[in-house]
C-alpha positions in Angstrom: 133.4 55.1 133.8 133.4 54.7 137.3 135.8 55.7 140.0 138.0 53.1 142.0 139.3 53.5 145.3 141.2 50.9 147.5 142.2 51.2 151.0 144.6 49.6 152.9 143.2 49.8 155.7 139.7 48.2 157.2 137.0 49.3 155.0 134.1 48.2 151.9 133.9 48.9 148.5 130.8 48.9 146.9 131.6 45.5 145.3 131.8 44.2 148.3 128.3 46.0 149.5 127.2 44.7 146.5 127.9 41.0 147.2 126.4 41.4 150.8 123.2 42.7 149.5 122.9 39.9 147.0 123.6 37.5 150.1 120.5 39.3 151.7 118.2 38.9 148.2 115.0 37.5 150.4 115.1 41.2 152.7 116.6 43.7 149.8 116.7 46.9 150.8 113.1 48.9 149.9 112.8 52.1 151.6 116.3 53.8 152.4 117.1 55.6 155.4 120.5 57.8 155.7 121.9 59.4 158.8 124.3 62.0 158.6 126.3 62.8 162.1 127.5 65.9 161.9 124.9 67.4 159.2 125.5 71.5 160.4 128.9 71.6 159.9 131.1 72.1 156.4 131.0 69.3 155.0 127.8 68.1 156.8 125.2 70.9 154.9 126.5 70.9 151.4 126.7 66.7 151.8 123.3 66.4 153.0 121.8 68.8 150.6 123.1 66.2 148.1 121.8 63.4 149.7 118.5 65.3 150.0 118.6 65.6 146.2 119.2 61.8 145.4 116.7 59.3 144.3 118.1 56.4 146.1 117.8 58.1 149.7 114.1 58.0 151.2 114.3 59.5 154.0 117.4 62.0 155.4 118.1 62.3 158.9 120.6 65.0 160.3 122.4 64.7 163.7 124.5 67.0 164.9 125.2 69.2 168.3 123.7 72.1 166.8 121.8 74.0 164.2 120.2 71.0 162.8 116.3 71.5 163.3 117.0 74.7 161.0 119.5 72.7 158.6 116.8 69.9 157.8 113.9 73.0 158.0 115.6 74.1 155.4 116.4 71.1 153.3 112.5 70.2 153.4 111.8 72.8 151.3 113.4 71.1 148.4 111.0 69.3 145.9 112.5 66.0 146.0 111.2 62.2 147.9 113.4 62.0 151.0 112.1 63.2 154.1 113.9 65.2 156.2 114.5 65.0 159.8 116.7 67.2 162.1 117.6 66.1 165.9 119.8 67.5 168.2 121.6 65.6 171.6 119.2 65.0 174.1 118.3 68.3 176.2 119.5 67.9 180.3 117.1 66.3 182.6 116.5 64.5 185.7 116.8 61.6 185.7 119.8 61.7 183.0 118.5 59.9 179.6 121.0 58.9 177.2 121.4 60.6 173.7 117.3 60.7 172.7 118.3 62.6 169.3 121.4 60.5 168.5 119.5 57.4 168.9 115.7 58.6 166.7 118.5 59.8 163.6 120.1 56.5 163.6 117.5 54.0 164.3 116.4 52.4 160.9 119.4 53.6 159.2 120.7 51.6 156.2 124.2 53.7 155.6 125.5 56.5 158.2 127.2 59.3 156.7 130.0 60.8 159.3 131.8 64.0 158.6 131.8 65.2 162.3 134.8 66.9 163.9 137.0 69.8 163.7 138.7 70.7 160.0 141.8 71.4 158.7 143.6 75.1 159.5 146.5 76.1 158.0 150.0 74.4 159.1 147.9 71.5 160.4 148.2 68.1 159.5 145.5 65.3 160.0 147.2 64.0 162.7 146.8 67.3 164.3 143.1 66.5 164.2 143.6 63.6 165.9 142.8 64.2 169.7 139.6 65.8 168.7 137.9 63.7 165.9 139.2 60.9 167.8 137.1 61.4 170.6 134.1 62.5 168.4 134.1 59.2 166.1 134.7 57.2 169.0 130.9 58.4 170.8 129.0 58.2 167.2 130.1 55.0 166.5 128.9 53.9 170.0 126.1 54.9 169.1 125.9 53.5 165.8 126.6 49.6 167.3 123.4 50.4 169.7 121.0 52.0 167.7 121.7 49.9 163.9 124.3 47.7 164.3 124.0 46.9 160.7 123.9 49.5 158.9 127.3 50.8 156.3 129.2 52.9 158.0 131.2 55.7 156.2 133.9 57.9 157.6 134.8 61.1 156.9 135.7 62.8 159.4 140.3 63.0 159.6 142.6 61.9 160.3 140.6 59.1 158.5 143.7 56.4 158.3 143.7 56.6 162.1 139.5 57.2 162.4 138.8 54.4 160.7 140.7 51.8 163.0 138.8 53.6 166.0 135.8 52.4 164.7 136.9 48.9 164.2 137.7 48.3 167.6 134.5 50.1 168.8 132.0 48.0 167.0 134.0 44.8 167.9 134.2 46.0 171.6 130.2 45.8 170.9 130.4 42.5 169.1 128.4 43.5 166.0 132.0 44.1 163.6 131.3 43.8 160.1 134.6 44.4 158.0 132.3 45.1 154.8 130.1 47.2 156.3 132.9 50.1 157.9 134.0 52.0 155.4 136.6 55.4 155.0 135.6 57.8 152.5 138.6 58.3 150.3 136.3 58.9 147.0 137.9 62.5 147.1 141.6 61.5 146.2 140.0 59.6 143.1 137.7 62.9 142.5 141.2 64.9 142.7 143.1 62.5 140.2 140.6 62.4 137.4 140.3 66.1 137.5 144.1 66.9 137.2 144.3 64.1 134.6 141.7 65.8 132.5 142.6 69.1 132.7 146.1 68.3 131.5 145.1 66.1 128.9 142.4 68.2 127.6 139.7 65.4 128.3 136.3 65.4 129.8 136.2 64.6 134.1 133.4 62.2 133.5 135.9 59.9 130.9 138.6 59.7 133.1 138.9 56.6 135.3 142.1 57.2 137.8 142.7 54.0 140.3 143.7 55.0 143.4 145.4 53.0 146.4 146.4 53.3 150.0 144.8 55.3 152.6 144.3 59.0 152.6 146.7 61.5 153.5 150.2 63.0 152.3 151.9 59.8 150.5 149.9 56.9 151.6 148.1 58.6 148.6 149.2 56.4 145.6 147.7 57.6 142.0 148.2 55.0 139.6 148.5 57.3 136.7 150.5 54.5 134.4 147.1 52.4 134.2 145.3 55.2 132.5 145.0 54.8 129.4 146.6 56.9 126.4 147.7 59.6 128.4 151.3 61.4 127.4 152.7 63.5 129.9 156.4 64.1 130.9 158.0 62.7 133.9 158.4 65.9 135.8 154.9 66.6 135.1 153.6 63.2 136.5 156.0 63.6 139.5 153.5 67.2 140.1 150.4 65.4 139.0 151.3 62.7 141.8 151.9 65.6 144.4 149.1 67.8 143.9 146.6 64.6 144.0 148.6 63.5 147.2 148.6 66.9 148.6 145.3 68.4 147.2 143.9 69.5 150.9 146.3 71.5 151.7 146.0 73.7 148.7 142.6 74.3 149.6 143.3 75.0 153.0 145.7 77.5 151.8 143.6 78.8 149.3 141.2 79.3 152.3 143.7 81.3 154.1 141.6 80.0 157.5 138.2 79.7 156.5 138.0 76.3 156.7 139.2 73.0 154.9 138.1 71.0 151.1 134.5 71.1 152.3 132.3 71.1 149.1 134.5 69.0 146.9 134.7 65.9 150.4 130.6 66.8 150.4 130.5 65.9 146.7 133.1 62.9 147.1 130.8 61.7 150.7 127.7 61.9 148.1 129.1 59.7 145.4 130.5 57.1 147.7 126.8 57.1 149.8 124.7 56.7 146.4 127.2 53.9 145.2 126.8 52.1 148.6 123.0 52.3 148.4 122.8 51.1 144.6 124.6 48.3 145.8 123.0 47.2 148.9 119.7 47.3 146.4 121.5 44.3 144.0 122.6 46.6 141.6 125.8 44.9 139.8 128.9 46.3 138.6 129.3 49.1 141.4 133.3 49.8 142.3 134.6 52.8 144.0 
């Protein structure tokens, strides 16, 4: 089964990416290039480890402010087809030169992976995030209109129902908007909702398909447990089910105590959403997340 995800607010689905690539049939998408901004980071490494790992990515380029020469060093060591490249903002000089490293890991890209930003701490919401990843989102999408203006773009980084809109009006300031090419990554509430579902019902992860809707934080969270098929549980217990998927982050970020935010599980989520993207954009039929 595959997982479903549907978002209110401006972003693809895979079916959609789907229909687009069949609309480009004559130029179908060979070779594979994808950028992640904001590779060194939590989400970033384990995410593009993944990606490194995948047979639908070609070539792997990691951006972020630091650490990435050693993150992609490191990531070339793994036996698998995608190259790897690291690059870091361009160095000061005279005269100023715009963003050299920003521009050489997004040129040629066919779907841009962004988890940069700040996470979670404890007692924080997303919209806490807000100021920050804003700000953040707002520069890589910038460069994202000038340097492949057609490429998928997939958001990550929180408060993402507020992130995502950003980015909308960015590309459209640039005139290259493309409402089934900007996407926000919610592939981890539908990661969260299969895995309760199983685990109470006793069933395998990989049989359970939960649809989720709305955007992605707190109750704009909506599990749509009733569609799933032969599962008995108790009122009370779907009332806890609903919560814990709604509220799944913050038990991590307590869990944490500090340490950080739902890293690894959004770096697996990132991953599935990226390879579903890519299958589709290569005419693959039947892809929905």
């Amino acid at each position: 089964p595959t997982s479903k995800m549907f978002s209110s607010f401006s972003c693809c689905t895979a079916r959609v990416a789907a229909k687009t690539a069949r609309s480009f049939s004559n130029t179908a998408v060979d070779s594979t290039k994808v950028a992640v901004l904001g590779a060194a980071g939590g989400i970033g490494q384990p995410l593009s480890m993944l990606c490194k790992l995948s047979n639908e990515i070609d070539e792997l380029s990691c951006y972020d402010i630091v650490g990435t020469p050693g993150v992609a060093a490191d990531l070339s060591h793994i036996p698998s087809k995608a190259a790897t490249t690291g690059h870091l903002p361009q160095v000061g000089s005279w005269p100023p030169r715009g963003n050299d490293g920003l521009a050489e890991a997004l040129t040629g890209a066919d779907v841009v992976v962004i988890p940069a930003g700040v996470p979670r701490k404890p007692g924080m919401t997303r919209d806490d995030l807000f100021n920050t990843n804003a700000s953040i989102v707002k520069t890589l999408v910038e460069g994202c209109a000038e340097h492949c203006p057609e490429a998928v773009l997939a958001i990550i980084s929180n408060p993402v129902n507020s992130t995502v809109p950003i980015a909308a009006e960015v590309l459209k300031k640039a005139g290259v908007y493309d409402k089934t090419k900007l996407c926000g990554v919610t592939t981890l509430d539908v990661c969260r909702a299969n895995t309760f579902v199983a685990t109470s019902q006793g069933w395998n992860p990989k049989d359970v398909d939960v649809t989720v809707i709305g955007g992605h934080a707190g109750i704009t969270i909506l599990p749509l447990f009733s569609q799933v098929p032969g599962m008995k549980i108790s009122d009370q217990e779907l009332e806890a089910l609903t919560v814990r998927t709604q509220f799944g982050g913050d038990e991590v970020v307590k869990a944490k105590a500090g340490a950080g935010s739902a890293t690894l599980s959004m770096a697996y989520a990132g991953y599935l959403f990226t390879e579903n993207v890519l299958k589709a954009l290569k005419g693959e039929e039947g892809i929905i997340q």
